[in-house]
C-alpha positions, 0 to 999 in steps of 0.5 A: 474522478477515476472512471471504472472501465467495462469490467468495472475496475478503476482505470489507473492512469498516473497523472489522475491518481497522483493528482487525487493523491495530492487533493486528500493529503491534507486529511489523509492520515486523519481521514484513514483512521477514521474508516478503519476505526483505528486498526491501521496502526496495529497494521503499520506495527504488523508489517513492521514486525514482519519484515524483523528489521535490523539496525545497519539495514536498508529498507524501501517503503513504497506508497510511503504518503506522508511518512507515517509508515516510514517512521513506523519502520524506523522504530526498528533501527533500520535504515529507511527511506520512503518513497511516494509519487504525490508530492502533496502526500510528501509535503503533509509529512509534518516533520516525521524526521524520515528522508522520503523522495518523490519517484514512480515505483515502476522507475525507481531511481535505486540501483540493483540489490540496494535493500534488504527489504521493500515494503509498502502498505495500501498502495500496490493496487493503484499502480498501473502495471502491477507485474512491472512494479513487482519486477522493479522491487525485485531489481532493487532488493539484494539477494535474499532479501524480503519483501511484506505488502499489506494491501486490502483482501478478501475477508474469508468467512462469507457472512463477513465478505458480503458485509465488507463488500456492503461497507466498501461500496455503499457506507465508506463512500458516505463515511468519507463525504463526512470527513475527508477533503475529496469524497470523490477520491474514495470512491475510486479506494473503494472501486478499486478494492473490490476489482483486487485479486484475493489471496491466493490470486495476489500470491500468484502474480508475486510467484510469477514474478519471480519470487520464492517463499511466497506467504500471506497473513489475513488481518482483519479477518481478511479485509487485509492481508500481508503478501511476503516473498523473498529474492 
């Protein structure tokens, strides 16, 4: 289990994370379906469509997992890498016929302005030093280059923000002890949802860190969100 610190937001250290990381690789793609009744397609198709991929260009896709959503990004005729730190999430691939490598996003083992555009979905918020992973897409995007992170946000009509706070806390826990393989797991994805900064609070951090452009798009009425900044 991740333990929660005084202020109640998930204690992130690499080795724990990527280890629980390697427990719900099994299910992972199937269990995440499942709690979000289907919705993270639509999403992987919205930060594909996002980022207007074009044939000939390259494109980093973070938090990559088993690869779903590099094969997602792929559809674009791009070429796309993805990259993740679980080795048990590499090893679920099942063939998606994508390269994807085994690296730390604070240490990415690319040279500066390789891609056109960095992406990653749902995994920003488990890394340790979020400024220090901003600052290193930063280094490998080339100049002009874009980058879309789909992450979980702040639903913005209130009755619906006390209810997702509801789900989040108190029923995706029971959802997950019945289908994924480490509920314990998903009670570390559901306290660190809750500890995210909102919209507007996730934007400064990437406006601080040096990117221009910087916009946001709520799906799901905010529970998600997609950030995009440009080098």
């Amino acid at each position: 289990m991740i333990e929660a610190n005084e202020a109640n937001t998930p204690r992130k250290e690499p080795g724990r994370i990527a280890a629980m990381f390697d427990r719900v690789a099994p299910g992972y793609d199937r269990t995440n379906t499942v709690m979000v009744a289907g919705q993270d397609k639509r999403w992987r198709k919205a930060v594909r469509e996002a980022l207007s991929l074009q044939p000939g260009e390259r494109c980093l896709d973070l938090g990559a997992g088993t690869g779903v959503s590099t094969a997602e990004l792929a559809k674009s005729g791009a070429d796309v890498i993805g990259v993740d730190f679980s080795l048990g999430m590499l090893k679920a691939h099942k063939d998606r016929q994508v390269p994807l490598v085994n690296a730390d996003a604070l240490h990415l083992p690319f040279g500066d302005g390789t891609f056109n555009a960095v992406t990653g979905s749902f995994f920003v918020r488990n890394v340790v030093d979020l400024d220090a992973c901003l600052a290193e897409i930063l280094r490998v995007l080339a100049p002009g280059g874009r980058m879309v992170l789909c992450e979980v946000s702040r639903p913005v009509w209130k009755p619906y923000r006390k209810a997702h706070g509801v789900f989040v806390k108190h029923v995706l826990p029971k959802v997950a002890a019945r289908v994924a393989s480490d509920p314990e797991a998903y009670r570390y994805l559901a306290d660190s949802t809750m500890a995210w900064p909102d919209q507007a609070g996730f934007a400064d951090r990437i406006v601080k860190a040096g990117y221009r452009k910087v916009a946001w798009r709520n799906l799901a009425g905010g529970a998600v969100a997609m950030h995009r900044g440009f080098k």
